[in-house]
C-alpha positions as CSV (number, residue, x, y, z in Angstrom):
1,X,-39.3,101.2,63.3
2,X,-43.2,100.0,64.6
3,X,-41.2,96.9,66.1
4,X,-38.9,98.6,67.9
5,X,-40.8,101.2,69.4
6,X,-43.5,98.5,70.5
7,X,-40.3,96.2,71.9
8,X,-39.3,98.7,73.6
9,X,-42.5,99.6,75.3
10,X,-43.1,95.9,76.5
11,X,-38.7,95.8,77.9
12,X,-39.8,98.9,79.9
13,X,-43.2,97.9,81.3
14,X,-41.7,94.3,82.2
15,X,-38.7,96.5,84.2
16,X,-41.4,98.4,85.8
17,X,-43.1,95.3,87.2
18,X,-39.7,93.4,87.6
19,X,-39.2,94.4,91.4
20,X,-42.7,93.5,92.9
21,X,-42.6,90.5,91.4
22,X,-42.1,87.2,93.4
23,X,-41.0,84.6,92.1
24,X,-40.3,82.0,94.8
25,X,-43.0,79.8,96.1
26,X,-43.7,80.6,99.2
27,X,-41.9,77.9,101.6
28,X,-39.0,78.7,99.4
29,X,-38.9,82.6,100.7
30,X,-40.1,81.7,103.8
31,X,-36.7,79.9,104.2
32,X,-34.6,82.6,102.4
33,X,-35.7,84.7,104.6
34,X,-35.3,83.0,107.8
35,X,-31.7,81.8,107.0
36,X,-30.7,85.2,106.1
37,X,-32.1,86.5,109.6
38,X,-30.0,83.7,110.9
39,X,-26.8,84.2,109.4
40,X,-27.1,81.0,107.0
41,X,-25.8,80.4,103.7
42,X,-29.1,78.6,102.2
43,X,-30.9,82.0,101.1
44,X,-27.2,81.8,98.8
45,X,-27.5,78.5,97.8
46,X,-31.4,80.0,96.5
47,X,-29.6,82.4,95.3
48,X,-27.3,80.5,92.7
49,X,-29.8,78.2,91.8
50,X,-31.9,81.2,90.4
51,X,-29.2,82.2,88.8
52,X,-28.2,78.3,87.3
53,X,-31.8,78.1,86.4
54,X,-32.4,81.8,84.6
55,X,-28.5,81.2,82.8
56,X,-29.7,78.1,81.5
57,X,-31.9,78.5,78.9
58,X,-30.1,81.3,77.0
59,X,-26.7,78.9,77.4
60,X,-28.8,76.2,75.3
61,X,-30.1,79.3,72.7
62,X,-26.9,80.9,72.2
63,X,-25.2,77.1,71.5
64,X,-28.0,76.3,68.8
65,X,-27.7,79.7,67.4
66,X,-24.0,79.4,67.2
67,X,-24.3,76.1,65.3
68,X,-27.1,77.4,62.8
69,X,-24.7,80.2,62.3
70,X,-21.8,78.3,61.5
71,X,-23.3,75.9,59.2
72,X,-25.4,78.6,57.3
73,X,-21.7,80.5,56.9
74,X,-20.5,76.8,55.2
75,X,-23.1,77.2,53.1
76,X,-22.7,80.1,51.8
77,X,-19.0,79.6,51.5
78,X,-19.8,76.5,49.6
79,X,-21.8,78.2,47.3
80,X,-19.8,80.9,46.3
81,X,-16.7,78.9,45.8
């Protein structure tokens, strides 16, 4: 219960901090924001390649997870047959 409390904690102080945080260099929001002033689509092109970049490492988890799952599973069905 000590865990969760304390996880719980750390999740909401990381929100709290989550919207002054800036995390572009700066050439990279100085461009963001000048193409958005100007009508451009590159502060969207930023804009997915945040996203491709933040997606990519839980992709990469969740497909190790899945194949630790699924050979512990045939384990365990192996042994119990």
């Amino acid at each position: 219960m000590k865990k969760v409390i304390v996880s719980v904690c750390i999740l909401v102080v990381l929100l709290a901090f989550a919207g002054t945080a800036s995390a572009q260099c700066a050439m990279c929001q100085a461009t963001a924001e000048t193409s958005l002033e100007a009508g451009a689509s590159a502060a969207a092109g930023i804009n997915k390649g945040v996203l491709y970049l933040f997606i990519t490492p839980y992709l990469v988890a969740a497909t190790i997870f899945f194949f630790w799952w699924r050979a512990k599973k045939r384990v365990e069905a192996e042994t119990t047959a």
